[in-house]
Each structure stands twice: as C-alpha cells, then as structure tokens.
C-alpha positions as a LaTeX table, in Angstrom:
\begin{tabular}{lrrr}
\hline
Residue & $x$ (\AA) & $y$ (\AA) & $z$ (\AA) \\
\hline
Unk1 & $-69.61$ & $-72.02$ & $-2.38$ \\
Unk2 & $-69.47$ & $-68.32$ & $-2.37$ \\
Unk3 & $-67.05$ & $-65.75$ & $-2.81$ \\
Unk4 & $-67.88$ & $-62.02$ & $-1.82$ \\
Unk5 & $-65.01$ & $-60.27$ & $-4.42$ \\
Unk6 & $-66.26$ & $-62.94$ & $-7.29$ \\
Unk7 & $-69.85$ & $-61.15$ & $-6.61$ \\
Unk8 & $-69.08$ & $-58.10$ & $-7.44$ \\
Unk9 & $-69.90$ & $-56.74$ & $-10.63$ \\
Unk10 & $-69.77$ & $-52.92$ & $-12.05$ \\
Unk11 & $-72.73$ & $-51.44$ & $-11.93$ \\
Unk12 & $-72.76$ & $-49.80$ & $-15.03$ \\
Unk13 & $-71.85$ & $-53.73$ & $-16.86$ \\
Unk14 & $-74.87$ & $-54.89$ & $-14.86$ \\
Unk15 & $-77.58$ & $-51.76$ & $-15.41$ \\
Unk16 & $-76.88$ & $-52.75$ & $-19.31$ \\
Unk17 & $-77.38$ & $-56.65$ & $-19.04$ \\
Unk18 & $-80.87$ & $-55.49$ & $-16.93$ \\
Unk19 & $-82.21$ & $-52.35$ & $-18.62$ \\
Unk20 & $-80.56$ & $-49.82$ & $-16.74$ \\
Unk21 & $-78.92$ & $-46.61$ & $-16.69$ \\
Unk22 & $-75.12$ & $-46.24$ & $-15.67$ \\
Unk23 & $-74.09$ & $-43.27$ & $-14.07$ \\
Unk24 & $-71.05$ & $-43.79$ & $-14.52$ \\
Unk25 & $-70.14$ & $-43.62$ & $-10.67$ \\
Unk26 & $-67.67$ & $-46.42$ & $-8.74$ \\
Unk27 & $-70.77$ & $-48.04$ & $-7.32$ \\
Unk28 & $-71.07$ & $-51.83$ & $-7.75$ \\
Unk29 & $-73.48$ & $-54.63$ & $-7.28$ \\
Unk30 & $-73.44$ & $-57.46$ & $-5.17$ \\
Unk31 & $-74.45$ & $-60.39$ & $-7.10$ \\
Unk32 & $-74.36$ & $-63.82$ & $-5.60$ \\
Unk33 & $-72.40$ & $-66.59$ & $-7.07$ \\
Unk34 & $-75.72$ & $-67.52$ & $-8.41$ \\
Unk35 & $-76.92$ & $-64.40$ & $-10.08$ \\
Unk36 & $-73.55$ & $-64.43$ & $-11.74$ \\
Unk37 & $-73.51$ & $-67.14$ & $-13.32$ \\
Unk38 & $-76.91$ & $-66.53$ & $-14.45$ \\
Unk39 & $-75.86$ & $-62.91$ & $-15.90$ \\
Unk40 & $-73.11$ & $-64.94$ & $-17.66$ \\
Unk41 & $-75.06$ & $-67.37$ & $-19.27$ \\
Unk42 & $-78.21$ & $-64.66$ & $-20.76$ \\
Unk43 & $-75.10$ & $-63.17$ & $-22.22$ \\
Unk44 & $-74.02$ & $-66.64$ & $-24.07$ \\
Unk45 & $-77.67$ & $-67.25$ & $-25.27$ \\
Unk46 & $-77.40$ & $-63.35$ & $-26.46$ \\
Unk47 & $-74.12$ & $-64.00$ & $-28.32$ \\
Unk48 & $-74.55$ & $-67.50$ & $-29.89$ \\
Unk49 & $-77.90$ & $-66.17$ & $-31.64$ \\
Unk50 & $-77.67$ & $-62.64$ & $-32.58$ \\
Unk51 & $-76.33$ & $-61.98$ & $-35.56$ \\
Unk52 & $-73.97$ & $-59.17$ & $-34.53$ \\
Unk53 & $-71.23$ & $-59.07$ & $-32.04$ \\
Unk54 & $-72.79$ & $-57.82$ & $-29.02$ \\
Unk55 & $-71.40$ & $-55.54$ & $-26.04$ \\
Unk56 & $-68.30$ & $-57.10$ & $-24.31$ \\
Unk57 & $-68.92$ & $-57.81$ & $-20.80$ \\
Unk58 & $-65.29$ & $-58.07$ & $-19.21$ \\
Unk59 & $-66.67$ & $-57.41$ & $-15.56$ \\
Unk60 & $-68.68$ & $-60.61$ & $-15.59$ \\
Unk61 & $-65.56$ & $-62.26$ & $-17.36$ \\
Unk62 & $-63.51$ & $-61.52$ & $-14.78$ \\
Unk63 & $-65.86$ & $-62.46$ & $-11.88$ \\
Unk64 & $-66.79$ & $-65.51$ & $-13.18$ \\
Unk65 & $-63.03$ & $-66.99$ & $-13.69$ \\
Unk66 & $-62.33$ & $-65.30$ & $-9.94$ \\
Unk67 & $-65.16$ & $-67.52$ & $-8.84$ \\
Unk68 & $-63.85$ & $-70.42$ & $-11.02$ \\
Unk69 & $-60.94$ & $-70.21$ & $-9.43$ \\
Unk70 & $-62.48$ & $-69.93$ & $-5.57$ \\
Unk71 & $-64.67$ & $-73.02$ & $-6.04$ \\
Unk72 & $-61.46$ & $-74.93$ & $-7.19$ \\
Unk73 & $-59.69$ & $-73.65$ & $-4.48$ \\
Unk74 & $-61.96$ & $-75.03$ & $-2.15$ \\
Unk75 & $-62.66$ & $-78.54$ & $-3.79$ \\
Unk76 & $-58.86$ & $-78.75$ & $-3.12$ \\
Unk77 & $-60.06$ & $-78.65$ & 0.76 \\
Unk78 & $-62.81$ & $-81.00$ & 0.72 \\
Unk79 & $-62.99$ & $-84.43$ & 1.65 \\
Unk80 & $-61.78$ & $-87.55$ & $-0.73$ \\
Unk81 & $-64.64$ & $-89.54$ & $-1.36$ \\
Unk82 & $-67.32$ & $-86.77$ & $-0.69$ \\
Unk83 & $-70.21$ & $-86.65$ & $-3.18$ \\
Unk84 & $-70.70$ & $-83.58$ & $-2.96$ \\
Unk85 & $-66.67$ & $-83.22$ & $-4.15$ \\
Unk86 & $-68.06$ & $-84.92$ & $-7.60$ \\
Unk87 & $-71.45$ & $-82.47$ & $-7.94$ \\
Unk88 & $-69.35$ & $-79.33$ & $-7.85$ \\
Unk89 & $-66.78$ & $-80.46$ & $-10.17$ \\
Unk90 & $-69.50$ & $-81.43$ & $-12.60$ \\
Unk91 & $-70.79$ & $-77.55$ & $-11.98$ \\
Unk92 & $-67.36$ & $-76.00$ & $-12.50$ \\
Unk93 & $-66.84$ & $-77.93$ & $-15.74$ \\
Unk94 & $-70.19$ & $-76.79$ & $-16.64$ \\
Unk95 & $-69.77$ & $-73.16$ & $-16.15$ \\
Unk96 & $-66.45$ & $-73.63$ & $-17.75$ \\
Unk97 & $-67.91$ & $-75.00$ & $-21.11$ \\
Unk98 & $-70.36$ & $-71.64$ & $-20.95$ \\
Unk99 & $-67.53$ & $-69.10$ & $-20.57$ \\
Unk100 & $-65.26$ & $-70.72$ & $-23.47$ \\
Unk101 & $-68.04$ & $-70.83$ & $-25.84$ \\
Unk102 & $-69.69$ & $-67.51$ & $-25.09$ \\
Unk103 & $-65.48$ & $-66.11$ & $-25.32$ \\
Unk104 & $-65.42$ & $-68.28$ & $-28.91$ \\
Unk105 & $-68.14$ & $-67.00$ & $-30.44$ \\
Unk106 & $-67.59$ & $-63.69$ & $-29.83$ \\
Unk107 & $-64.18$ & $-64.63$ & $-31.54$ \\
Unk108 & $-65.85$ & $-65.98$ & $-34.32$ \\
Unk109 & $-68.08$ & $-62.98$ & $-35.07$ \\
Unk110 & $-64.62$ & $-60.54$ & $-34.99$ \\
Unk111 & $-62.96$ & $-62.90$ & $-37.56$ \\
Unk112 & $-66.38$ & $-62.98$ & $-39.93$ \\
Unk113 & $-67.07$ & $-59.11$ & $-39.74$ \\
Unk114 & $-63.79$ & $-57.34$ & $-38.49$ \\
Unk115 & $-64.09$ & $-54.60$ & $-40.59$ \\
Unk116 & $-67.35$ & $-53.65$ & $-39.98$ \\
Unk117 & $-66.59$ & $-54.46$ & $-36.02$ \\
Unk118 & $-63.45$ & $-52.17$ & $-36.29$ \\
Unk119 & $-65.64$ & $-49.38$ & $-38.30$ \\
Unk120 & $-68.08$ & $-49.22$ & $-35.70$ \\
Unk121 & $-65.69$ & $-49.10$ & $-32.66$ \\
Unk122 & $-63.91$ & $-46.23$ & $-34.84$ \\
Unk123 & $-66.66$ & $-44.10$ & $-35.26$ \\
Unk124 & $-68.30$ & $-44.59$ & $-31.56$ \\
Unk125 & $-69.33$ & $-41.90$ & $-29.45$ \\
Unk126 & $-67.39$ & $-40.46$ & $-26.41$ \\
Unk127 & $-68.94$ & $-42.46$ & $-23.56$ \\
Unk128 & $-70.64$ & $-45.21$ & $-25.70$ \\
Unk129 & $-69.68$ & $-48.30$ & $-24.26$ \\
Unk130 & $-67.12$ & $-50.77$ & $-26.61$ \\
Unk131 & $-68.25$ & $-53.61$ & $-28.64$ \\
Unk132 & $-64.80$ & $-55.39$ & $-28.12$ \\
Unk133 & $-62.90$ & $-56.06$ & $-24.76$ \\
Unk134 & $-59.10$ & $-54.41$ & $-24.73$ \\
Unk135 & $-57.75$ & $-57.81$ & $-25.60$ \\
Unk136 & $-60.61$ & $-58.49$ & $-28.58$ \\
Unk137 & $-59.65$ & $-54.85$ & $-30.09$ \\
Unk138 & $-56.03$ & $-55.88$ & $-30.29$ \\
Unk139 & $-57.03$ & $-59.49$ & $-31.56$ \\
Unk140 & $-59.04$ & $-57.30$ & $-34.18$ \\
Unk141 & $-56.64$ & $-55.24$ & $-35.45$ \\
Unk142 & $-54.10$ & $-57.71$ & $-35.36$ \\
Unk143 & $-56.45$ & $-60.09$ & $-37.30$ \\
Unk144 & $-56.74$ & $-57.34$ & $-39.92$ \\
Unk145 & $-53.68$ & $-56.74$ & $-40.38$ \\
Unk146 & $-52.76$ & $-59.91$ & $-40.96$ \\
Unk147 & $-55.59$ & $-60.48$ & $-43.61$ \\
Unk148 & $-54.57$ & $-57.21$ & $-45.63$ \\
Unk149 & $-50.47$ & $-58.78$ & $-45.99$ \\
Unk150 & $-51.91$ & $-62.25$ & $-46.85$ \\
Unk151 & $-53.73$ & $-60.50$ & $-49.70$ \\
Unk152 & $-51.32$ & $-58.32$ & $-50.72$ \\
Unk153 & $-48.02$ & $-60.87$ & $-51.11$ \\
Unk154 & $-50.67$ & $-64.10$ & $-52.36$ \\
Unk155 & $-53.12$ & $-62.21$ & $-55.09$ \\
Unk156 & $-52.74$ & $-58.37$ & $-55.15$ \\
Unk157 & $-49.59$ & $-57.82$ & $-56.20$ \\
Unk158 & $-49.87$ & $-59.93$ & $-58.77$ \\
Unk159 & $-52.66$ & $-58.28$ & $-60.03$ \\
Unk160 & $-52.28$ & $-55.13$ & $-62.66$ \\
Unk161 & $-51.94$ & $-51.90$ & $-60.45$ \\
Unk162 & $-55.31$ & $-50.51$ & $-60.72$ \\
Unk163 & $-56.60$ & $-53.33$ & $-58.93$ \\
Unk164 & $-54.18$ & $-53.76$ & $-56.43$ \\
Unk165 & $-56.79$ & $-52.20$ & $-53.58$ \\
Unk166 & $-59.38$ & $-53.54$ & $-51.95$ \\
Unk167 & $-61.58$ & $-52.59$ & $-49.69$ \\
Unk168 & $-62.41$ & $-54.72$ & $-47.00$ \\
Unk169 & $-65.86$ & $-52.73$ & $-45.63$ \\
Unk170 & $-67.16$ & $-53.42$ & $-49.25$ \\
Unk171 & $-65.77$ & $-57.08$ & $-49.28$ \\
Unk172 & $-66.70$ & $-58.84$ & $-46.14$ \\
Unk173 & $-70.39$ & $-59.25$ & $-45.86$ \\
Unk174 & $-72.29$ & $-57.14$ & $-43.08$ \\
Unk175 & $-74.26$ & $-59.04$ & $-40.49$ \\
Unk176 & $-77.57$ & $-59.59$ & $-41.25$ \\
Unk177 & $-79.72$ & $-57.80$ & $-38.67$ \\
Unk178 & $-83.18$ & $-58.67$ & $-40.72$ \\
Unk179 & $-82.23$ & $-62.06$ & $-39.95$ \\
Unk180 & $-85.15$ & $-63.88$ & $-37.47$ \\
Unk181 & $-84.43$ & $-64.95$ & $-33.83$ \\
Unk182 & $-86.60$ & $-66.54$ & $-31.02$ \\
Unk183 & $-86.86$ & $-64.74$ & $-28.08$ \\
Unk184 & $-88.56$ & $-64.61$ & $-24.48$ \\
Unk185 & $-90.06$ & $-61.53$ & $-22.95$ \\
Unk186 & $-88.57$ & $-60.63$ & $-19.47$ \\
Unk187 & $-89.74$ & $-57.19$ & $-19.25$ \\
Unk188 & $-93.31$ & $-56.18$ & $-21.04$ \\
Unk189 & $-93.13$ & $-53.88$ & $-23.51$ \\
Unk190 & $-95.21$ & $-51.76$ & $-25.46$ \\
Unk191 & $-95.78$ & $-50.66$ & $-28.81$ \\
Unk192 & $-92.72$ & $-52.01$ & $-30.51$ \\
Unk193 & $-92.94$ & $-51.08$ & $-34.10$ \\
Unk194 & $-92.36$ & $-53.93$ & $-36.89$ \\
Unk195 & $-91.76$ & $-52.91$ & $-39.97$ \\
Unk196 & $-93.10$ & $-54.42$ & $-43.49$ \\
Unk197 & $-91.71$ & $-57.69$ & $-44.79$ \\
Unk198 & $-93.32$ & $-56.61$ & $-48.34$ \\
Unk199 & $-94.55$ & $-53.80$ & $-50.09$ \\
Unk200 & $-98.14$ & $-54.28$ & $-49.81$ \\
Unk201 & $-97.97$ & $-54.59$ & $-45.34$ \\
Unk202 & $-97.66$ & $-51.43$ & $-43.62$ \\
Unk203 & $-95.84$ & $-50.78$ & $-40.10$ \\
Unk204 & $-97.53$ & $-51.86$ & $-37.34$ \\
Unk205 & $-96.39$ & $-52.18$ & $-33.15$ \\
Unk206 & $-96.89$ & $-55.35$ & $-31.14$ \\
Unk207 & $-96.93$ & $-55.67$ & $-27.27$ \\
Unk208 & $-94.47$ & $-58.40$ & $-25.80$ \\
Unk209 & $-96.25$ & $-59.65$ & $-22.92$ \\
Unk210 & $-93.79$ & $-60.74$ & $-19.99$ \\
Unk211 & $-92.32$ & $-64.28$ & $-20.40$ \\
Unk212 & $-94.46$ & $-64.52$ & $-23.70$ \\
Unk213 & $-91.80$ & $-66.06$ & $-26.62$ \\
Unk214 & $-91.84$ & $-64.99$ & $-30.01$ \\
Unk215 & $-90.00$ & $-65.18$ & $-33.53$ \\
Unk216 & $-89.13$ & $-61.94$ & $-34.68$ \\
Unk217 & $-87.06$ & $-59.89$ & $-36.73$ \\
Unk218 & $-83.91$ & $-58.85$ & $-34.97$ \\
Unk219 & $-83.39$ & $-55.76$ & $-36.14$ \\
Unk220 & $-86.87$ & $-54.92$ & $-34.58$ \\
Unk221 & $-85.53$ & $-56.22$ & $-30.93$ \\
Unk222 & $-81.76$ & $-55.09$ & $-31.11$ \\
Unk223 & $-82.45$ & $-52.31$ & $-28.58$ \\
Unk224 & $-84.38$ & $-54.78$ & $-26.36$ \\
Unk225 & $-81.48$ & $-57.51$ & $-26.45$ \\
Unk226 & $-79.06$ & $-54.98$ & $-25.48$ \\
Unk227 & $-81.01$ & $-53.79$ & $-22.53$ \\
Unk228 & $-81.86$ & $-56.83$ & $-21.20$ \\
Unk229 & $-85.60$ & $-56.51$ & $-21.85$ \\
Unk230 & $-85.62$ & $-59.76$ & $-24.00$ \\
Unk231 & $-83.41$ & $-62.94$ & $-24.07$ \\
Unk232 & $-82.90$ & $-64.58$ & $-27.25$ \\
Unk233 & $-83.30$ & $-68.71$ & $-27.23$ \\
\hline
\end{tabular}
C-alpha cells in the first residue's frame, strides 16, 4: 500500500537522519512507504538508547501518521475475509507501537532533564536545528512551570527566605553522555578519537568498519548518531 504525499519527507529532516548536508532549499525526497518506516524506526532505536534527547524529527512524524492513516483507509476497502486484510492490520498496529514509543520516550527524556533541554534550545544557534518539536517546547515549558509552583507552594515557602531559590540547572541531574551504548557501523569511518577511561591510557582513534558493531562510549559517537553514520542497538 503506498501513498505518494505520505513519501515525502524534507530534505533537510532526511540529509540529517543519513549524513547529509541541508541547504536549506524546498526540495524534498521521495521515500517509499518502506524507506519511511525504516527512517522512523533508526530514529526509535536512536532515542530509546542514547542518553540525551535527540533531534526531533516532525517530518517523518507527520508522514508516517499520513501513511497510517492511508493504509487504514484502504483496509476499509478491502475484502471481508481476505488474509491479506489480517497481515496489514498486524503491520499497522506494528508501526503504531514504534511511533508511540519513539513519541514517549522522547517525553520521558523532557520530563527527566527539562532544564538542561530548555538551556540548550535557549542558547542554540541561528539555523541550528531544534532538539524539541513546537508541541514538545510548549510541553517543556509548561512542564517547568508547573514543577517551579509545585515547589514553591509544597516546600519553598516554607522554608526561611534565603533558601527559598532553587535552581533547577544545578538540581536535576545532566544526562550522562560517558554512559556506554552498542552500536552498528553503517557508514565506515576513520580515525575516531577515544579518549582515556583512566589516567594512565592515553587518546587513541579507532576505525569503525561498515556494519562492524561495537560498545562504545557515547560521547565518543554523538556526532556519528546524529548524522546517521552509526545506529545504536
């Protein structure tokens, strides 16, 4: 089942999840139903096991619920009785499941580090692509908001006034980006440099052969998850 508007995906959403360079032009790309579903679920695998909330990617969002809602559409039209009514269902409540819990854990990472999340989309460059969807910013700062009044009527002002402020940067833990992660190659790469784990090692660079797998740190890889030169697993 294909739909030719569900395919389409900007290109500069699409040059990050493969490597490339936007140029920030209206061109898209023409993905297949197939390649977009694909794109959507390297982003899932990305989310559920980096330790930091990753680029949004509301283009494929929005394609993949457009193409949701085009193979429903059509199951509507099929036959009663045909198998192949049963197989697709199976697929769409598949690709379902993957959307919800790729959206949910990106929820969960804004509710465990929003002020760090909210500190970084503050000080981003002009042009730098967001962290957070329009609707996750507002779910952010909403989120914070609340957070900051349930402290202040439950325990702050209850508290003598010099320690009636908190900061939240310095209260809510960072993410820990020297945490490990397993990862597959997709694109080789070459001298990657690793830094010490103790005082005695020095640095030293590593090549990631294509399609080779490997536990590293992921502060070493960040750059190569967000380009979509490595897939974590």
């Amino acid at each position: 089942m294909r739909s030719g508007a569900a395919g389409r995906v900007m290109a500069g959403a699409m040059a990050a999840a493969a490597g490339g360079d936007s140029d920030g032009e209206s061109e898209e790309l023409v993905l297949t139903p197939a390649q977009l579903i694909h794109s959507l679920e390297q982003a899932w695998l990305n989310e559920k096991f980096a330790p930091e909330l990753l680029e949004s990617k509301p283009e494929i969002i929005e394609c993949v619920v457009e193409q949701l809602d085009h193979m429903e559409a059509n199951l509507k039209r099929a036959k009663k009785g045909d198998l192949k009514v049963s197989v697709h269902h199976m697929e769409i409540e598949r690709i379902r499941f993957v959307l919800s819990s790729y959206l949910r854990c990106r929820l969960v990472k804004i509710e465990k580090f929003f002020p760090h999340i909210l500190e970084k989309e503050k000080s981003r460059a002009e042009g730098e692509p967001s962290i957070l969807s329009p609707e996750e910013f507002a779910f952010a700062k909403e989120y914070m908001a609340n957070t900051e009044t349930y402290l202040k009527n439950v325990a702050l002002k209850h508290m003598p006034p010099n320690l009636q402020k908190v900061s939240l940067l310095k209260s809510v833990p960072k993410p820990n980006l020297d945490s490990f992660v397993f990862l597959r190659v997709l694109e080789r790469q070459e001298n990657i440099l690793v830094e010490p784990e103790t005082d005695e090692q020095r640095e030293y660079t590593i090549d990631l052969e294509e399609g080779s797998q490997h536990l590293i740190r992921y502060r070493t890889v960040a750059p190569l998850v967000a380009s979509g030169a490595v897939q974590l697993i």
